[in-house]
C-alpha positions as CSV (number, residue, x, y, z in Angstrom):
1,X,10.6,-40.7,1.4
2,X,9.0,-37.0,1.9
3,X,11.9,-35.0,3.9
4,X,9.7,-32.8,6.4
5,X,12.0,-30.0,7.9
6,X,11.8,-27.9,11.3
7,X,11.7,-23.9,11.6
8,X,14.6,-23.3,13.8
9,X,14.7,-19.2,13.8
10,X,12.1,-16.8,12.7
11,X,13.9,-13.4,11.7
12,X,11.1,-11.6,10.3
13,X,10.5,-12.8,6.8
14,X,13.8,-15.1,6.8
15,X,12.9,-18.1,8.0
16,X,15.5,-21.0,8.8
17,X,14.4,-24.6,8.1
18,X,16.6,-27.7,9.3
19,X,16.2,-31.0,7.6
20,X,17.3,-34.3,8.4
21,X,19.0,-35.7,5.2
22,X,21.4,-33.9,3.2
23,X,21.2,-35.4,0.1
24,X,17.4,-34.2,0.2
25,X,18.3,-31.0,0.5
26,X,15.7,-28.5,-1.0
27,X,16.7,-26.8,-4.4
28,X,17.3,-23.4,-4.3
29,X,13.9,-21.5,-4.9
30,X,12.3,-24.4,-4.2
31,X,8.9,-23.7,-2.7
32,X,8.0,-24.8,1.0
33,X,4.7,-24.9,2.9
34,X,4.1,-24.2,6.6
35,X,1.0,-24.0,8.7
36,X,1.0,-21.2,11.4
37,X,-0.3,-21.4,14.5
38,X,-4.1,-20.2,13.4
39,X,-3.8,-23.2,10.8
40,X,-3.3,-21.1,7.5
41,X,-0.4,-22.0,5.4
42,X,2.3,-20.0,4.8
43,X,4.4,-20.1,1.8
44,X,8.5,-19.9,1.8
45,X,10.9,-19.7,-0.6
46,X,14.7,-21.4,-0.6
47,X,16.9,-18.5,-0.9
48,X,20.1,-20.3,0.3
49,X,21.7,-23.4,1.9
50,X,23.6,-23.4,4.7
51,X,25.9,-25.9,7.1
52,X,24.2,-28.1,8.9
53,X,21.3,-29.4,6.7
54,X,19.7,-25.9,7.0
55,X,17.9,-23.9,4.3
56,X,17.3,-20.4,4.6
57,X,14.3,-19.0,2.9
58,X,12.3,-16.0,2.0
59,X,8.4,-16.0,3.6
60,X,6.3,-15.1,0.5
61,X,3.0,-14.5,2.6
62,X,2.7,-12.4,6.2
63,X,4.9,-14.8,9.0
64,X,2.5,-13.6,11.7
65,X,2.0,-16.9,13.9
66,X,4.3,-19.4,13.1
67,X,6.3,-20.9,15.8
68,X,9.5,-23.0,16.5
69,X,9.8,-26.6,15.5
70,X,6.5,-26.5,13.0
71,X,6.7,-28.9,10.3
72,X,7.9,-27.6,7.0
73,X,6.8,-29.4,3.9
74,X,8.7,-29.2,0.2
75,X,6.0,-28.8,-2.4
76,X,9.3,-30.5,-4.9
77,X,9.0,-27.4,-7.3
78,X,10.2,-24.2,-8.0
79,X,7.7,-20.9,-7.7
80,X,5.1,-21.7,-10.6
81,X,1.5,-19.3,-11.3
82,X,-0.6,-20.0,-13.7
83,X,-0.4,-20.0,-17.7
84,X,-1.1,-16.2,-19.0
85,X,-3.5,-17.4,-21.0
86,X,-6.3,-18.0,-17.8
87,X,-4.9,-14.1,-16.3
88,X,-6.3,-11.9,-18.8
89,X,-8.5,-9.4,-16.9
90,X,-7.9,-10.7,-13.5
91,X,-5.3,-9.1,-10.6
92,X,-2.8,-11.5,-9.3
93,X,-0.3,-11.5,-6.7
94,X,3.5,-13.0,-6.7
95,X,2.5,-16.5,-6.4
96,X,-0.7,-15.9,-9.3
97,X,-3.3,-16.0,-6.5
98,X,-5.9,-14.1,-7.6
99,X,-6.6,-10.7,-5.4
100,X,-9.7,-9.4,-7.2
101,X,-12.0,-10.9,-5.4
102,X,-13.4,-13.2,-9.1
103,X,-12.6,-16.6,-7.6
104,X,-10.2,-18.8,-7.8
105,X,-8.3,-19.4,-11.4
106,X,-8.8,-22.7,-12.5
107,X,-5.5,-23.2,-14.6
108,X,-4.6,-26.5,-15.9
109,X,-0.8,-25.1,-17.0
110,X,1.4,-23.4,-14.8
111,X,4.7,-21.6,-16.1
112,X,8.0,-21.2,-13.5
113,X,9.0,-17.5,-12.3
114,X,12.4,-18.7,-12.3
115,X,13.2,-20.0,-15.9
116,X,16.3,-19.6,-17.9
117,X,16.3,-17.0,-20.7
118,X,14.8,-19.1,-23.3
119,X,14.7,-16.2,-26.2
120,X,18.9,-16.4,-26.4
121,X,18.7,-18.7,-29.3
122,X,21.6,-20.0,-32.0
123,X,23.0,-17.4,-34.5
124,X,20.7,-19.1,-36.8
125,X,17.7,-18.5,-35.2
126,X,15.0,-15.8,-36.8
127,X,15.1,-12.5,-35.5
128,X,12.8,-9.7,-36.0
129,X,15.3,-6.3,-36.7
130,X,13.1,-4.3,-38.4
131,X,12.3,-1.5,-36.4
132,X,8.6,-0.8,-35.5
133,X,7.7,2.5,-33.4
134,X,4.3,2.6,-31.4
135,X,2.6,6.1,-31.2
136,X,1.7,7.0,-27.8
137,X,0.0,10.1,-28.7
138,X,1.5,12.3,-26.1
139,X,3.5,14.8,-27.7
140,X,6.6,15.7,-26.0
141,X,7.4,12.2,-26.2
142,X,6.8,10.9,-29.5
143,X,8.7,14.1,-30.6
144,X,11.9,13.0,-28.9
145,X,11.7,9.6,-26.9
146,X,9.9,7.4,-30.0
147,X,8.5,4.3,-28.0
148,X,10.1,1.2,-30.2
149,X,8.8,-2.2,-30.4
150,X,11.1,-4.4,-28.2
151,X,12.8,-1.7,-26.4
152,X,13.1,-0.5,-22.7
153,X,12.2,3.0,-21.9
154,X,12.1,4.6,-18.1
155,X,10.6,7.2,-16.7
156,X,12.6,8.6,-13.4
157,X,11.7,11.0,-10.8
158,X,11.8,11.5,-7.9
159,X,8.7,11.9,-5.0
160,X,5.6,13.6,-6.6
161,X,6.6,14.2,-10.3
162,X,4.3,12.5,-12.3
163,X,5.7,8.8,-13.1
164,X,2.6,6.7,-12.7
165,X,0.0,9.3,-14.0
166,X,2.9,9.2,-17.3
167,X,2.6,5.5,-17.3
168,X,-1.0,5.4,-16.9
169,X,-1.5,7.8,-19.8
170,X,0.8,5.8,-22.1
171,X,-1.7,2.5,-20.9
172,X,-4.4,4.3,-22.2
173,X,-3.2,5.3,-25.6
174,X,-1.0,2.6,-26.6
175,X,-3.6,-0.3,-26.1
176,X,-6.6,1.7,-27.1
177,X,-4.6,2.4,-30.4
178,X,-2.4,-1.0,-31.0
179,X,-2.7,-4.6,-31.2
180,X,-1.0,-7.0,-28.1
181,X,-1.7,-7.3,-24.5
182,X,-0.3,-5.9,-21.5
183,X,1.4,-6.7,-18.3
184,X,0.9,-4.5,-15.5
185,X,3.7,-5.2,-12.9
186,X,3.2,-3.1,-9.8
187,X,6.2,-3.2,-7.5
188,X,6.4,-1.8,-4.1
189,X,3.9,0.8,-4.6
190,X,0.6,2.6,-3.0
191,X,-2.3,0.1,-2.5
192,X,-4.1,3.0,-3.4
193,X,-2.7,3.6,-6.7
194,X,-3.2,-0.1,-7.9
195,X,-7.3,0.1,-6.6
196,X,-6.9,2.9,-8.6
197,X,-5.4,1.5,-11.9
198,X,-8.0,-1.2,-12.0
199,X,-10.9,0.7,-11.9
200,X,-9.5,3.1,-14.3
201,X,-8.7,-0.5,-16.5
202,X,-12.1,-1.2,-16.2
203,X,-13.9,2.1,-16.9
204,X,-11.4,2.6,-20.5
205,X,-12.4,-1.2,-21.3
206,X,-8.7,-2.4,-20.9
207,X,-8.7,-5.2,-19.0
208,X,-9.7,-7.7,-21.1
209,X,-6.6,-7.7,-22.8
210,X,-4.3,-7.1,-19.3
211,X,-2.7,-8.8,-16.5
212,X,-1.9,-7.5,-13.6
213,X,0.7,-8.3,-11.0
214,X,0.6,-6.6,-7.6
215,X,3.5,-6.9,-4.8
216,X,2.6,-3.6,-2.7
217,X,4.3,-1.7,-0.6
218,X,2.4,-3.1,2.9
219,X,3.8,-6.7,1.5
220,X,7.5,-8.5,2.5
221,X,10.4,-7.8,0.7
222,X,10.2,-11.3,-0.8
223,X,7.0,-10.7,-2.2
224,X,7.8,-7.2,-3.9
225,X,10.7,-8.7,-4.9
226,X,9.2,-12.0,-6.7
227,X,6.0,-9.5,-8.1
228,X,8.9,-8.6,-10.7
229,X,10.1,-12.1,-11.5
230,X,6.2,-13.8,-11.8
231,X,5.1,-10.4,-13.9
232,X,8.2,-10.9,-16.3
233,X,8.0,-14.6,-16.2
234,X,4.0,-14.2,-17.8
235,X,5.0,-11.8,-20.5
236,X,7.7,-13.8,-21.6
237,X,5.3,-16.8,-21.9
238,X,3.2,-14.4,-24.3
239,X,6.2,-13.5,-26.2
240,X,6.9,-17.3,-26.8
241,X,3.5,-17.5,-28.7
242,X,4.0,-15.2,-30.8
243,X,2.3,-11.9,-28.8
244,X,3.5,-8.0,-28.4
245,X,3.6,-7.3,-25.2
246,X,3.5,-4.0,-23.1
247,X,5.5,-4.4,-19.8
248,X,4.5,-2.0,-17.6
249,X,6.9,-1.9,-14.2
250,X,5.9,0.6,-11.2
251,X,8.3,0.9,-9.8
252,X,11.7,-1.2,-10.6
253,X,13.6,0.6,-8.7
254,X,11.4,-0.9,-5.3
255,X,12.6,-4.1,-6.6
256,X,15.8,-3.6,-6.5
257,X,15.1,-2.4,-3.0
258,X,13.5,-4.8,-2.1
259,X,16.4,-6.9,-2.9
260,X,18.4,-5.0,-0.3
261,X,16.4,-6.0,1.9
262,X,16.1,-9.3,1.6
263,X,19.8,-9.0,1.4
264,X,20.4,-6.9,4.5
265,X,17.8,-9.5,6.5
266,X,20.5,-12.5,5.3
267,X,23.1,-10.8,6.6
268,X,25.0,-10.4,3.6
269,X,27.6,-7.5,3.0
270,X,26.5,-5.0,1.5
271,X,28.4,-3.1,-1.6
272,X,30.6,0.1,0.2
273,X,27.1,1.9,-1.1
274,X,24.9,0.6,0.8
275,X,23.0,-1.3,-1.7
276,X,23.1,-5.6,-1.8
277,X,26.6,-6.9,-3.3
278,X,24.4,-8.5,-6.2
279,X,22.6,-5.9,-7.3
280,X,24.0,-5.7,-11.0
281,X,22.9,-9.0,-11.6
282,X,19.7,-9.0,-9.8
283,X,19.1,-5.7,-12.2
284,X,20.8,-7.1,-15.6
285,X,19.2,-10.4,-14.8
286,X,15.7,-9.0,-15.0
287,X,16.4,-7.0,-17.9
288,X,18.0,-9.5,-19.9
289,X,14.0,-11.2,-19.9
290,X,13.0,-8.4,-21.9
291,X,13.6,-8.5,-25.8
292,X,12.1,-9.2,-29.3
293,X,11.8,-12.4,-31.7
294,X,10.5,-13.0,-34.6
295,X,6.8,-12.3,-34.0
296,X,6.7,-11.7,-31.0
297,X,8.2,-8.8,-28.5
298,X,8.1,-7.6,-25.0
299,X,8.0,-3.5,-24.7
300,X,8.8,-1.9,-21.3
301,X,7.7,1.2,-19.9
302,X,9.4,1.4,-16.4
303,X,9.3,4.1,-13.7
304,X,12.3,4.5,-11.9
305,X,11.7,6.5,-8.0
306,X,15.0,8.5,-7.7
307,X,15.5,8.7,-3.9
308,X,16.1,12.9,-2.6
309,X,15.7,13.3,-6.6
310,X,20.1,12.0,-6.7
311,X,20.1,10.5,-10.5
312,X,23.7,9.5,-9.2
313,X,21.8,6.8,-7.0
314,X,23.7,3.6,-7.6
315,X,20.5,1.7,-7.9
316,X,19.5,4.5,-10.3
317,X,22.5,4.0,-12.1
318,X,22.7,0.5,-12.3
319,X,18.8,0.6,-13.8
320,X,20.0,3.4,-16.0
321,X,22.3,1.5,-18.2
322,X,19.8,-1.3,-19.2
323,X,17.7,1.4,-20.5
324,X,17.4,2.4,-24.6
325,X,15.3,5.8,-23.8
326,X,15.2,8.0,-20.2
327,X,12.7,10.0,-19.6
328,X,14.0,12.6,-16.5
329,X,10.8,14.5,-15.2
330,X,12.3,17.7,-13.4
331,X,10.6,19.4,-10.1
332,X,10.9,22.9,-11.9
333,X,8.7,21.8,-15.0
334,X,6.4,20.6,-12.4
335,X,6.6,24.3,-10.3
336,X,5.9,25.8,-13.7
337,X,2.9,23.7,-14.4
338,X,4.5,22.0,-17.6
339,X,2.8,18.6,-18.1
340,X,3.9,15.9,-18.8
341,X,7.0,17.6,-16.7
342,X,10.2,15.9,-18.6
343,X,13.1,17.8,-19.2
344,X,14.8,17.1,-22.9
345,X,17.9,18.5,-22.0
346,X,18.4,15.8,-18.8
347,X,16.9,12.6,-20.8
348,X,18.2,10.5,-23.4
349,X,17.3,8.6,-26.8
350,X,18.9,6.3,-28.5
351,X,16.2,6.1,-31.4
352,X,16.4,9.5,-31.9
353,X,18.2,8.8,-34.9
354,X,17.1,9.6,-38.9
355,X,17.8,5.8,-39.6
356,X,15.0,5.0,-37.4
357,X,12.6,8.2,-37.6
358,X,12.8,9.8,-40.8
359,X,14.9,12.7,-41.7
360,X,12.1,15.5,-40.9
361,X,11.0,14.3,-37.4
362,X,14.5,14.3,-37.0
363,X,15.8,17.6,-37.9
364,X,12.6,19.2,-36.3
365,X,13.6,17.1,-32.9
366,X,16.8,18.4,-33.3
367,X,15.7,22.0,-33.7
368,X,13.6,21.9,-30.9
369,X,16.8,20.7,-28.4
370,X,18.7,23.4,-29.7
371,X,15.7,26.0,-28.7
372,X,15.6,24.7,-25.6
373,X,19.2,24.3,-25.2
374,X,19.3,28.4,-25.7
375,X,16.5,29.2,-23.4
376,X,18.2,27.5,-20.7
377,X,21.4,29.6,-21.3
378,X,19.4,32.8,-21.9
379,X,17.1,32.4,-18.8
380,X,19.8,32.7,-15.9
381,X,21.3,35.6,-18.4
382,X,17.3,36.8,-17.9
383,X,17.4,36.3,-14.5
384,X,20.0,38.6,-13.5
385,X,20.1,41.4,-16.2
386,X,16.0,41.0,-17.7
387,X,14.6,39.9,-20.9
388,X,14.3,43.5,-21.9
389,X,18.2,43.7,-22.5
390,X,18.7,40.5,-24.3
391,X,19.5,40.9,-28.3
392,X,16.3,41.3,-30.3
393,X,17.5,37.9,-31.7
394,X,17.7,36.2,-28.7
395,X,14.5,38.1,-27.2
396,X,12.9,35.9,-30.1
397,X,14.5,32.2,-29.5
398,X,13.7,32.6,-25.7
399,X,9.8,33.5,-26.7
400,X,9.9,30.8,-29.5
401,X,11.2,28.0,-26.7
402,X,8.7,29.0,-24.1
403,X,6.3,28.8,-26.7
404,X,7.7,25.2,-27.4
405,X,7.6,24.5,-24.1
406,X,4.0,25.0,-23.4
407,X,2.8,23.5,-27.1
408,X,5.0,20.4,-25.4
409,X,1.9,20.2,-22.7
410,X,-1.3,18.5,-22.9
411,X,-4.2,17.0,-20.8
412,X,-4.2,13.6,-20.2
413,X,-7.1,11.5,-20.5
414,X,-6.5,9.2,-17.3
415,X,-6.8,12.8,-15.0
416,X,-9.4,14.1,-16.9
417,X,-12.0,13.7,-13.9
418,X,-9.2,15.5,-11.8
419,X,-8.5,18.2,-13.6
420,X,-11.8,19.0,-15.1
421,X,-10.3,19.1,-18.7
422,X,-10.3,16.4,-21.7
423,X,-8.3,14.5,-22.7
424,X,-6.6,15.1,-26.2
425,X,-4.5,12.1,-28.5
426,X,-2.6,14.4,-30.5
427,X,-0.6,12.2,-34.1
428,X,3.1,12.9,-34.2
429,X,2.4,14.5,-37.8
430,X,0.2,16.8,-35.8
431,X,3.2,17.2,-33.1
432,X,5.7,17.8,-35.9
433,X,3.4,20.4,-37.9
434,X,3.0,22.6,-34.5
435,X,6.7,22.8,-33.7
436,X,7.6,23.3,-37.1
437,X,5.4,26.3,-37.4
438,X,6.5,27.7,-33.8
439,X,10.3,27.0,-34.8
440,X,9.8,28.9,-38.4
441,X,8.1,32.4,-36.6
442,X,4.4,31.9,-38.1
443,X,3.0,31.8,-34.3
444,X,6.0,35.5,-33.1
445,X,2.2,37.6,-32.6
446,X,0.9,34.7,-30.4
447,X,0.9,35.1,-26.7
448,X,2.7,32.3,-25.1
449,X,-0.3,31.0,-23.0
450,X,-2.3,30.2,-25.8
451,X,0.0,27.3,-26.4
452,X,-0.8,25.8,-23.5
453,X,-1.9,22.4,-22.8
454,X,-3.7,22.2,-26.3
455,X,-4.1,19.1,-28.8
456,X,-2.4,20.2,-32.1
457,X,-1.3,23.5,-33.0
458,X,-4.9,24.2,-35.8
459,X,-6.7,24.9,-32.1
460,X,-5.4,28.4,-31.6
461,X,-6.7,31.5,-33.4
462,X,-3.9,33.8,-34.3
């Protein structure tokens, strides 16, 4: 017998459901229907149980009309959307309703958003460890943050720095250039920005081999909050056939507000920071999705919003530690007009190792840091006394670095229409050829402004 419950409280987008019967208690992110008062269902989510027969639940769609004692009906299954393999080119929200405006998606297999972690096999399971890296074509960071098959690379930053135009870029060259698909997941951010991305998906021919999952900013916490688990779900089916897939996450650090939300509107306690007592998990959980077997590998690419630009942000932190490569964009590259703005000196790589690069990228990389390591010292020397009274010596690594700095800068395609200059896809042998040269004084005559936002170093006249 079908167990049909009652709304008993409406508190925003928690909604509390009694039922009758214990024993047919909903499961826990079980999926519930409810029509509101203009006749439009309204779908809810099982967060939690509590005493007496109640389920508390998360509305996945806008509560807007429903009312007291309205019948609540348990569809008997978890959150499911459709099988990635009926998504390519369309835009889909957190339940895989299609928001594009192509029709409905005619699936006839439906994969869970909340699965188990089904790539954790047995120690003799087949593993792919052989370490693949994807050219991006962007300079600064296949100098020093290689992008590796199966890893997890972020981009933080705080308001206005650059973090989607960065991702967008990488998009654009890593598709056009490699085989695999892509998963778009866009969490919590501007409506504008994702209207934006398709277009821009459709002009550069990329969305026939895409999928993208929206949860904006204008939607409930439970939506922006499941838009992660649905877009992660969908590239971990891919992986499971065999498929490399770019996940592409703007912005995970919305959904781990979003789960402080959704925590805060329980009435749980938070953490003595503010933030919802499960956010490690919630965070590591997610993260944990994301890895590589044999064949088959999920690469993310995830922009992290630091709040008042404070990297010591717990949920900033937390994110921080699941991540192989960080890529910090700073608010003074972006003052000086250095594009892509990231800062070596404040991001990390773990693949910046000769193991895994080769022993020339590497020593160049490493020659470069140290440049830029001795500008920074020599600038706030420069600062106070002028560059006139620093050592002839040093008069030449700060020129050299500044010279490294701007060679690090180049037009991106996906702003090209913006800016009113083309876009360039510059090879890391091209990359490592410029900096070389800079680094060994063959470039001392040339002012530093020629060095600017070029493709490789052959483009300037000395």
């Amino acid at each position: 017998m079908e167990n049909i419950g009652r709304i008993i409280s409406v508190y925003g987008p928690v909604i509390e459901v009694q039922f009758d019967q214990s024993k047919l208690l909903p499961g826990i992110y079980e999926i519930l229907y409810v029509k509101n008062c203009q006749a439009e269902d309204v779908t809810l989510e099982v967060i939690e149980h509590g005493t007496g027969n109640i389920c508390r639940c998360i509305a996945l769609s806008f509560t807007y009309g429903l009312q007291r004692n309205a019948k609540v009906f348990p569809k008997g299954e978890v959150l499911s959307v459709p099988d990635a393999a009926y998504l390519y080119g369309r835009v889909v929200d957190a339940l895989g309703i299609p928001i594009d405006g192509k029709g409905d998606i005619k699936a006839e297999s439906f994969i869970p958003v909340h699965q188990k972690i089904t790539h954790s096999f047995g120690a003799d399971a087949e593993f792919d460890s052989k370490v693949e890296i994807l050219g991006t074509g962007i300079k600064i960071v296949d100098l020093l943050f290689p992008l590796v098959k199966g890893a997890k690379t972020g981009i933080l930053g705080g308001a206005a720095l650059g973090k989607s135009v960065l991702i967008l870029e990488i998009i654009h060259n890593v598709i056009k250039k490699q085989e695999g698909v892509c998963v778009f997941s866009g969490i919590g951010e501007r409506i504008r920005e994702g209207n934006e991305l398709y277009y821009e998906f459709l002009k550069k021919d990329l969305l026939k081999k895409s999928i993208l999952v929206f949860g904006q900013m204008n939607e409930s916490p439970g939506v922006r909050f499941e838009s992660a688990n649905t877009s992660i779900a969908i590239a971990e089916s891919l992986m499971q056939e065999r498929k490399d897939v770019l996940f592409f996450v703007d912005n995970v650090f919305r959904f781990a507000q979003a789960g402080s939300e959704i925590s805060a509107l329980l009435g749980r306690i938070p953490s003595e920071t503010g933030y919802q007592s499960t956010l490690t998990s919630e965070i590591g959980n997610f993260h944990e999705r994301i890895s590589r077997v044999s064949g088959g590998s999920i690469t993310s690419i995830e922009a992290v919003y630091v709040p008042a630009d404070d990297v010591t942000d717990p949920a900033v932190v937390t994110i921080f530690s699941h991540l192989n490569s960080v890529m910090t964009l700073s608010r003074t590259y972006v003052q000086r007009g250095l594009y892509p703005a990231i800062n070596p000196l404040e991001s990390t790589s773990s693949f910046l190792s000769p193991d895994i690069i080769g022993e020339k990228h590497y020593c160049i990389s490493q020659e470069v840091l140290k440049y830029l390591q001795k500008y920074d010292e020599l600038q706030r020397i420069a600062s106070i006394i002028g560059k006139e009274e620093l050592t002839h010596e040093e008069r030449l690594i700060f020129d050299r670095a500044r010279k490294l700095q701007n060679f690090l800068t180049q037009p991106f395609f996906v702003v090209e229409d913006y800016i009113g200059i083309k876009g360039v896809y510059v090879t890391l042998n091209e990359t490592l050829a410029g900096c070389e040269k800079i680094i060994s004084g063959d470039f001392d005559t040339v002012n530093e402004n020629k060095f600017y936002m070029i493709s490789s170093i052959d483009s300037i006249q000395k």
